[in-house]
C-alpha positions as CSV (number, residue, x, y, z in Angstrom):
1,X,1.1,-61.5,22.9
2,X,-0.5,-61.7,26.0
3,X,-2.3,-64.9,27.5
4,X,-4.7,-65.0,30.3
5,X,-5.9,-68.3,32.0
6,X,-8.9,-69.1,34.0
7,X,-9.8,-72.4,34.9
8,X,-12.7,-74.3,33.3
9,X,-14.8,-74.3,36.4
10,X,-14.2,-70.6,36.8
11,X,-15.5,-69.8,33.2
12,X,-18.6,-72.0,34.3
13,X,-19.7,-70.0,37.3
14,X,-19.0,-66.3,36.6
15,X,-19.7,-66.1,32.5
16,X,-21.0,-62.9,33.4
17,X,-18.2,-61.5,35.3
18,X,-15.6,-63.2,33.1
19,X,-17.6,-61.4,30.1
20,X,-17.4,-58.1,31.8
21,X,-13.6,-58.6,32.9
22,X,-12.7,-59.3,29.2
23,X,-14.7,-56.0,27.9
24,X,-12.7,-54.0,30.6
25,X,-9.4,-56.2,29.4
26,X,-9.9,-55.7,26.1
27,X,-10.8,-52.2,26.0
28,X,-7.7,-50.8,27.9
29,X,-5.4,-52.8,25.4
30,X,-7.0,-51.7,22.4
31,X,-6.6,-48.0,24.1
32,X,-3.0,-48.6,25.0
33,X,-2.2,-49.6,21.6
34,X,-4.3,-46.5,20.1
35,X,-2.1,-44.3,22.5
36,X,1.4,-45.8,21.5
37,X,1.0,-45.7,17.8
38,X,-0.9,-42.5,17.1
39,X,1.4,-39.5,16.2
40,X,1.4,-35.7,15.0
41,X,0.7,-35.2,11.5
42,X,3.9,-34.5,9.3
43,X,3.3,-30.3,8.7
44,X,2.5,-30.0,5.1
45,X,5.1,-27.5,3.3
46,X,4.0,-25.7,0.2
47,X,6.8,-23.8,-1.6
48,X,6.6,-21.6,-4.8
49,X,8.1,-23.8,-7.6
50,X,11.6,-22.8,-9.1
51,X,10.6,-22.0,-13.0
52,X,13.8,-24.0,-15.0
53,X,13.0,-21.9,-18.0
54,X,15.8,-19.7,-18.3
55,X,13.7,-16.8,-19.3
56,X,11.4,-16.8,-16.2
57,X,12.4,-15.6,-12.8
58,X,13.6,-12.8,-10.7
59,X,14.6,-9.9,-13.2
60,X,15.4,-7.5,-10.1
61,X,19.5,-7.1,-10.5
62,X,19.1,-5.9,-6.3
63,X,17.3,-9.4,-5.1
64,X,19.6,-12.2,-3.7
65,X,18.1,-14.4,-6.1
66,X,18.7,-12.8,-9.6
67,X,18.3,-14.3,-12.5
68,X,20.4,-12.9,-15.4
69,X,18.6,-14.8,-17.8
70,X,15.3,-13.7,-17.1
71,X,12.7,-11.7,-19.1
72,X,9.7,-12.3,-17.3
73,X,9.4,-11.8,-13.9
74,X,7.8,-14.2,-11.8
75,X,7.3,-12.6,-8.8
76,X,10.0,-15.0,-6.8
77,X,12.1,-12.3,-6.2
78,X,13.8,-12.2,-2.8
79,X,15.8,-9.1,-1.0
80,X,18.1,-9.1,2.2
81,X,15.6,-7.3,3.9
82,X,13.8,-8.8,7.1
83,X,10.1,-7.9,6.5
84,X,7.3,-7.2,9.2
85,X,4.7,-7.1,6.4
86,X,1.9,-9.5,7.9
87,X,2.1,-13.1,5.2
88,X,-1.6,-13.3,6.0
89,X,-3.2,-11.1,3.7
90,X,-7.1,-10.6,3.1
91,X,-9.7,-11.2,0.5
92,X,-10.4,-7.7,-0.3
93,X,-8.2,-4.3,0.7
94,X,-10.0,-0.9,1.8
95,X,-10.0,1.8,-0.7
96,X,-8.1,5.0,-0.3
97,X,-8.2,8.1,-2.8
98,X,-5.3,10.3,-3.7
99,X,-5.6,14.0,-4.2
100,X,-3.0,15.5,-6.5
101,X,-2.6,19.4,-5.4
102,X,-1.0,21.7,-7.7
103,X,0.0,24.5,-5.4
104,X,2.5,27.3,-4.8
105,X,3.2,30.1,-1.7
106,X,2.9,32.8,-4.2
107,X,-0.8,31.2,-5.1
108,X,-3.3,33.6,-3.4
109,X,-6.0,31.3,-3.4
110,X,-4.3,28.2,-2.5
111,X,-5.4,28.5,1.1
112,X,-8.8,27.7,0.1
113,X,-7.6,24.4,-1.0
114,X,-5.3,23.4,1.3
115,X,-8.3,24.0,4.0
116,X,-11.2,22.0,1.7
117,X,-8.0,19.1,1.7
118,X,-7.7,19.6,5.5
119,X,-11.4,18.6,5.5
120,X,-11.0,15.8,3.4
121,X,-8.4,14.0,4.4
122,X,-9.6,13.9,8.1
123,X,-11.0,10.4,6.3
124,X,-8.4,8.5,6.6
125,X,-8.8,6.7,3.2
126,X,-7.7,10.3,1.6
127,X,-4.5,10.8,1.1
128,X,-3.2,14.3,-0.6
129,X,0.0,15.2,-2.0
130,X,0.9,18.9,-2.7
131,X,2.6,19.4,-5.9
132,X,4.3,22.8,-6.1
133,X,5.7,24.8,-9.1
134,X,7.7,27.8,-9.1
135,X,8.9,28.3,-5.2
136,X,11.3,27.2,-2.7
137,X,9.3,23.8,-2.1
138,X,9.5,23.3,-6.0
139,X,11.1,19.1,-6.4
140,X,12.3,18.2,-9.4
141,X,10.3,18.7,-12.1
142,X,11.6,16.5,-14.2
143,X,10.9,14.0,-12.1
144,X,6.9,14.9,-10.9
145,X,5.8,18.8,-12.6
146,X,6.4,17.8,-15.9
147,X,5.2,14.2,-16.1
148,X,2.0,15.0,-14.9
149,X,1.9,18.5,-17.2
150,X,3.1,16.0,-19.8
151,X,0.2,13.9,-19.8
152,X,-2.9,16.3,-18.5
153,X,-1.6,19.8,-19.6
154,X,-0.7,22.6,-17.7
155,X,-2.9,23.0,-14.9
156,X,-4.7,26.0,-13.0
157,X,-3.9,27.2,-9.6
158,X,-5.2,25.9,-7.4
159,X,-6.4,22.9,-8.7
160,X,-5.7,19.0,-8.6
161,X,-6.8,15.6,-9.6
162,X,-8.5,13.1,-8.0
163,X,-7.5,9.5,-8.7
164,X,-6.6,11.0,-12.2
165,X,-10.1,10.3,-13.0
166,X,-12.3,12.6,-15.0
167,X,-14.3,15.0,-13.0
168,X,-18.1,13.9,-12.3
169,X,-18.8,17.4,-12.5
170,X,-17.5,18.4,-16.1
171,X,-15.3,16.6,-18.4
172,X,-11.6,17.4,-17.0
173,X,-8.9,15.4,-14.8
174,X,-7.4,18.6,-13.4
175,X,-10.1,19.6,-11.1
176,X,-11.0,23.0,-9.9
177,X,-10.7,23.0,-5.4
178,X,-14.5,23.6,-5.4
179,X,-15.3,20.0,-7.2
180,X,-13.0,18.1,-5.2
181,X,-15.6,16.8,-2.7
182,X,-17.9,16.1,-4.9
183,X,-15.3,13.5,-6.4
184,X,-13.9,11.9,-3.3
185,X,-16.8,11.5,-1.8
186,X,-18.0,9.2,-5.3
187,X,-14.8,7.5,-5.0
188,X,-15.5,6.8,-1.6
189,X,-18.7,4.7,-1.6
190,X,-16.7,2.2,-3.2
191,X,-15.6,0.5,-0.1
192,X,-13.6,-2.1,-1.1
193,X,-11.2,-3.1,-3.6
194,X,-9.3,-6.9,-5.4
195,X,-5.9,-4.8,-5.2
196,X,-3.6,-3.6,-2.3
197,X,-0.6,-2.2,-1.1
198,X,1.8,-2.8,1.8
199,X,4.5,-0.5,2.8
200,X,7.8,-0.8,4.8
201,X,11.3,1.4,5.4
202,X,14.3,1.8,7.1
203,X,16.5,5.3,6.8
204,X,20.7,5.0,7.3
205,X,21.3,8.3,7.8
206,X,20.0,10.0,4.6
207,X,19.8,6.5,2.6
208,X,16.1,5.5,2.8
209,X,15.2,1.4,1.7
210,X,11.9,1.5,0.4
211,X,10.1,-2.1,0.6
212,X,6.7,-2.3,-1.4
213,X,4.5,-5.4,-1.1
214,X,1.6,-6.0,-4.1
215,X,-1.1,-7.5,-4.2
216,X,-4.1,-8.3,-6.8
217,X,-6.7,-11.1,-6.0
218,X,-8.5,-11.0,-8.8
219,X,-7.9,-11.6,-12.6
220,X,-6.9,-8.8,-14.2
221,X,-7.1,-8.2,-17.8
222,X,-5.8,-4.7,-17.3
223,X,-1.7,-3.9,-17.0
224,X,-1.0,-2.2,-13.7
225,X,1.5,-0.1,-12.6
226,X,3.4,1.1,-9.3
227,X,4.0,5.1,-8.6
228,X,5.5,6.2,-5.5
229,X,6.0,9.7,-4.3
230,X,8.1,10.8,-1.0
231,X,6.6,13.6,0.3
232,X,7.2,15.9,3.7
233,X,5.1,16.6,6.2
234,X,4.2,19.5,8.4
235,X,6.9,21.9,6.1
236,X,7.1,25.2,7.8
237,X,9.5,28.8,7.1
238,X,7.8,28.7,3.7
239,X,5.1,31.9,3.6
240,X,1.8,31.9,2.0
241,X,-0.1,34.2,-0.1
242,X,-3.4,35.0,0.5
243,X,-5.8,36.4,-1.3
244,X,-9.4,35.2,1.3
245,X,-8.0,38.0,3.9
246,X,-10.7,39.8,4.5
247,X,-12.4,39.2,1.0
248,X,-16.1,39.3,1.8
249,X,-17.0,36.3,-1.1
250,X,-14.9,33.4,1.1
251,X,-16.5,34.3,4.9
252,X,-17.2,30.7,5.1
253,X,-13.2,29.8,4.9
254,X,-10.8,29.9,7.4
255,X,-8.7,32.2,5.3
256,X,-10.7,35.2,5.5
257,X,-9.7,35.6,9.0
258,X,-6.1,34.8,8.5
259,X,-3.4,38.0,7.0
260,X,-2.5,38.7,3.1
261,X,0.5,36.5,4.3
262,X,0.5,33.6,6.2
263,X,4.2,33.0,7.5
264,X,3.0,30.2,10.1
265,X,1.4,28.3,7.8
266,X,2.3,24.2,7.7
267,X,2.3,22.7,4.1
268,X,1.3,19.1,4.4
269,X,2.7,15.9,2.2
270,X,4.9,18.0,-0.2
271,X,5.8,16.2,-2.8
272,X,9.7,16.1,-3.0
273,X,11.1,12.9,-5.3
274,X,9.0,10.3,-7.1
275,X,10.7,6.9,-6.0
276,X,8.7,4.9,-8.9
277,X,7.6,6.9,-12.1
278,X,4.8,8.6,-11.5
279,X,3.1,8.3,-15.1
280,X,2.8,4.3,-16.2
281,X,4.4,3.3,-12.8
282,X,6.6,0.7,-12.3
283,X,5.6,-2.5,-14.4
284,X,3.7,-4.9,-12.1
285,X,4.5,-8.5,-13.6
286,X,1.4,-10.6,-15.1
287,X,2.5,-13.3,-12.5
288,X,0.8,-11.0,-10.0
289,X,-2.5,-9.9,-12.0
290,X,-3.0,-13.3,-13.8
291,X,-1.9,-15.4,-11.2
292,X,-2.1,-13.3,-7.8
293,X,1.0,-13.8,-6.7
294,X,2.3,-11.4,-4.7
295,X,4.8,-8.9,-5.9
296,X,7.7,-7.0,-3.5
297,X,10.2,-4.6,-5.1
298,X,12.8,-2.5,-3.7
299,X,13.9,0.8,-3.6
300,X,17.0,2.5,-2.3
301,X,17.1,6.4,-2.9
302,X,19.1,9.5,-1.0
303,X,16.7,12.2,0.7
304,X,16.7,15.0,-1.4
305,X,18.8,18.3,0.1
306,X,15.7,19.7,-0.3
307,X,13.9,18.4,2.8
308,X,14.0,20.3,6.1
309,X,13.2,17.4,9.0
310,X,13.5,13.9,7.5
311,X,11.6,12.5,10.6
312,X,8.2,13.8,8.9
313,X,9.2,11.9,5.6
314,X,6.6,9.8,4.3
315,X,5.8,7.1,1.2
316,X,2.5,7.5,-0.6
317,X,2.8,4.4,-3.1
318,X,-0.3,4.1,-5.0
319,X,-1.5,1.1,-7.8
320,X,-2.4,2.7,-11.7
321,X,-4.2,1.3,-14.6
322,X,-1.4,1.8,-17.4
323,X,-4.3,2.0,-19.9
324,X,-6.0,5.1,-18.0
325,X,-4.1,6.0,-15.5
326,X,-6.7,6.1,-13.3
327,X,-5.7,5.1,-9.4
328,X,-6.7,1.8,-8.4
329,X,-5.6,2.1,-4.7
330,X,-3.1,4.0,-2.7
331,X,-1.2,4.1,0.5
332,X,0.7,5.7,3.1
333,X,3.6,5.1,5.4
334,X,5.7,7.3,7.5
335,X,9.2,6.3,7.4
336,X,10.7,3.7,9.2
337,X,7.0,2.4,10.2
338,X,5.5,-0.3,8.5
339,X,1.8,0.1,7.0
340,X,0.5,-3.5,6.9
341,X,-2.2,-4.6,5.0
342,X,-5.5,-3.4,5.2
């Protein structure tokens, strides 16, 4: 407590200046005190809640925090992984189209399409893949040919799909070369999309750790599914048929100036192994399209023999409707690079 004393005649000469010295007084104490007893606000700490229901919880036998009980995953899984995906993650996600080729080198024609895919993908929100059959770049068809032939019948060469949606020009989902702008380029005045994908990697040797990152911000009613393909860039050694040389009726391609065989020809994003199934996908839990939490899974796989420089390795993971099939979003990462959110 502090006391201050002024005599009585004081007070009665200088009221003014005794009021004025008591404001002053006053107002430094009450600032002092102000000053001592303020403090930081205690950081507010939001964590997931741990589910006690024994049949809720991390179903992934390869996260630190399996549950063995579990049959519904909750999305709380957790990997010994150090991510570098961004935690801030937006509203809304840019959509990207994927474009399915079915090609081969013994395929004449193919040149046409890889060139009209050349001209599409200089957008970067198309992404191909080249799917070959029956030559030395062939991948296991178990595994990618026959799924796909499976579920849309045997296709024609070239030809490919687009989003696996049915063509806007006709009624099909294997699509002839000379549709396939006409589709992307519906696809793409859709600018954004409620669903994304997130992409990250490391490669020991020839042992490649695939970290995926999900994400759905609005309700779906819909089941959705994860496909992933690895794919190799830039593949060279391989010759190519071609049937443009010289033909008058394709002046306007590239290939009519190029020989009957092309043996310096680069095939781009050839498919080699499907990481996640590539018809239905991998299950994305309800937690993450009823409740929008996010969902990470992942992957450990061997390279294939099959692939000539690993460096040019890359992921194309892309989100499916399991009712239709049809491609809600896709992305693309080189290895050991991380493709953030976007």
């Amino acid at each position: 407590m502090i006391f201050v004393i002024v005599s009585e005649k004081y007070i009665t000469m200088n009221k003014t200046l005794l009021k004025a010295i008591f404001f002053v007084f006053s107002t430094f104490v009450f600032l002092q005190c102000t000053k001592e007893t303020a403090s930081e606000p205690e950081p507010i700490v939001i964590t997931e809640p741990v589910s006690t229901d024994p049949n809720i919880g991390c179903t992934d036998v390869a996260a630190t925090n399996f549950k063995s009980t579990a049959t519904e995953d909750d999305c709380s899984c957790k990997y010994d992984y150090v991510s570098k995906v961004s935690s801030t993650i937006p509203q809304d996600f840019t959509k990207k189209i994927l474009l399915e080729e079915h090609s081969g080198t013994w395929c004449g024609w193919c040149p046409l399409a890889k060139e009209t895919s050349k001209k599409l993908t200089a957008n970067s929100r198309v992404i191909s893949v080249e799917i070959h059959y029956n030559d030395e770049m062939t991948a296991d068809k178990d595994k990618i040919y026959n799924p796909l032939k499976n579920k849309y019948g045997h296709p024609a060469w070239p030809s490919g799909m687009v989003n696996r949606r049915k063509s806007i020009v006709g009624s099909t989902f294997i699509i002839g070369e000379s549709d396939w702008a006409a589709n992307v380029n519906d696809l793409l005045k859709t600018e954004k999309v409620a669903a994304g994908i997130a992409i990250e990697s490391n490669l020991n040797d020839n042992e490649l750790t695939v970290l995926s990152h999900v994400k759905v911000n609005a309700v779906a009613d819909d089941t959705y599914g994860l496909g992933i393909y690895l794919v190799e860039d830039k593949v060279s050694g391989f010759p190519q048929a071609n049937y443009a040389s010289r033909n008058t009726l394709f002046q306007k391609y590239e290939a009519y100036t190029l020989p009957s065989m092309i043996d310096n020809i680069l095939h781009e994003n050839v498919a080699r192994d499907a990481i996640a199934p590539l018809i239905g996908g991998l299950n994305i839990p309800s937690a993450a399209t009823k409740n929008s939490k996010l969902y990470k899974k992942l992957f450990k796989i061997t390279l294939p023999n099959s692939i000539k420089v690993k460096e040019n390795c890359q992921i194309v993971a892309f989100l499916m409707n399991q009712k239709t099939n049809e491609i809600v979003n896709v992305q693309i990462a080189a290895i050991e690079k991380v493709k953030d959110w976007e």
